[in-house]
N, C-alpha and C positions, 0 to 999 in steps of 0.2 A: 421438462428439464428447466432448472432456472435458471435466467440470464443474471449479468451481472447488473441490471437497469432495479430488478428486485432486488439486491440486496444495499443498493443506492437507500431506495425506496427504504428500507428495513431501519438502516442504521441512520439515516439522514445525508445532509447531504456538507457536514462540515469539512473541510478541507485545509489543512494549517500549511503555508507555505512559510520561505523564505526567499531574501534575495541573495543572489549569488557573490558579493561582495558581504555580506556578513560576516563576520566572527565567528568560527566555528562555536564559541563561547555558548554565543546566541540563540543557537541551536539548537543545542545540546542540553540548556535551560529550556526550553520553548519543549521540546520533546519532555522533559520531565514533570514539567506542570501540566503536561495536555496526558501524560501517560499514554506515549503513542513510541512506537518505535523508527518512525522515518517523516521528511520534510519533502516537499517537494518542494523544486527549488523554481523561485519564476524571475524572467526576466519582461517584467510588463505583464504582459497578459499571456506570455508565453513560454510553455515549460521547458526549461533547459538543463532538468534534470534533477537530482533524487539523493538527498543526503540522508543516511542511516544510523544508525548507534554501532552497529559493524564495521561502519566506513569511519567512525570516530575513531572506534578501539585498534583497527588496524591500520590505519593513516595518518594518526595525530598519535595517540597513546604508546603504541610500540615503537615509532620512529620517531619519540622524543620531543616530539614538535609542539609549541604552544598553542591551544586552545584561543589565546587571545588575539593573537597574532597572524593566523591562518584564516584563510579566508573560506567560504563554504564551496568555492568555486574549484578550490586548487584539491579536493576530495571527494567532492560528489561524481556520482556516476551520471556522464554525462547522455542522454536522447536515451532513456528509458524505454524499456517496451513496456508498452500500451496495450490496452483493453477499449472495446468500444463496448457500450451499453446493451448489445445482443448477443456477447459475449458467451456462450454457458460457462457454467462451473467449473463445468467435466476441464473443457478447454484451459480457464484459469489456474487449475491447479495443474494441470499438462504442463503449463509455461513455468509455473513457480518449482515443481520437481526440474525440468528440463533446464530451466536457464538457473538455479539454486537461488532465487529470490522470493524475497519474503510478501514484497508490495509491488502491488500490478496499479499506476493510473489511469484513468479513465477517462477518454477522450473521444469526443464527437463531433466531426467538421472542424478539426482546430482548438475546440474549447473543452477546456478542462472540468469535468463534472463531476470528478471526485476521486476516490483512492477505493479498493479493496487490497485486502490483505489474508495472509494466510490463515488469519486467526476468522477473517468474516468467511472464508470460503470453506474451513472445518465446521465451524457453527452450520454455515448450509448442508454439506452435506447431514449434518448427523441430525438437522431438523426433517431434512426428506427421510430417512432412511428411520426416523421413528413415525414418521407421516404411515408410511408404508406398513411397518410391522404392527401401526393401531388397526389398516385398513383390512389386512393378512387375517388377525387375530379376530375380529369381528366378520370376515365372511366366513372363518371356520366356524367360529359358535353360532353363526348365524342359518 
């Protein structure tokens, strides 16, 4: 089964944050040049939580509020649940059905090592699951 330390490994190991006094603005720019749907938000060297394009649209956008004027702090979800690098899949996508989130970060002793997401953890399974049905279709003809 694979951990979430392999799919680190797979996609690299980029991670886009912000600080928590930013602009929602800020953001929401940064997410659109990265084409990523969430920021994790740091304070120093420590994460203090997880701003989305969800949390834009129903925090700022439906309740009228300026984009320039809001700060990232006053929207983001704050103490994230976490993922540790030994993490399996199985379990990541358990958490993202069970708690309805999109983005799991990843952290080990303290330190922040990256993000996966729903979209790395679909890509995983469906790369095992044709792993398998190459390995299936070759012991039968075999």
């Amino acid at each position: 089964m694979r951990q979430v330390k392999h799919l680190l490994e797979d996609k690299g190991g980029a991670v886009y944050t912000i600080a928590p006094e930013a602009p929602v603005l800020d953001a929401i720019r940064l997410m659109a040049e990265r084409s990523i749907g969430a920021l994790l938000v740091m304070r120093d060297d420590a994460l203090a939580g997880i701003v989305t394009e969800r949390d834009y649209a129903r925090k700022v956008i439906l309740k009228g509020r300026s984009s320039r004027e809001t700060a990232v702090a006053e929207i983001m979800t704050p103490a994230p649940t976490t993922v540790s690098p030994a993490t399996t899949v199985d379990e990541c996508m358990r958490l993202c059905t069970e708690l309805r989130v999109r983005h799991l970060p990843v952290v080990e002793n303290g330190r922040l090592l990256g993000i996966v997401s729903i979209g790395d953890l679909v890509k995983a399974v469906i790369d095992d699951q044709a792993t398998e049905i190459d390995h299936l279709q070759r012991y039968i003809a075999g």
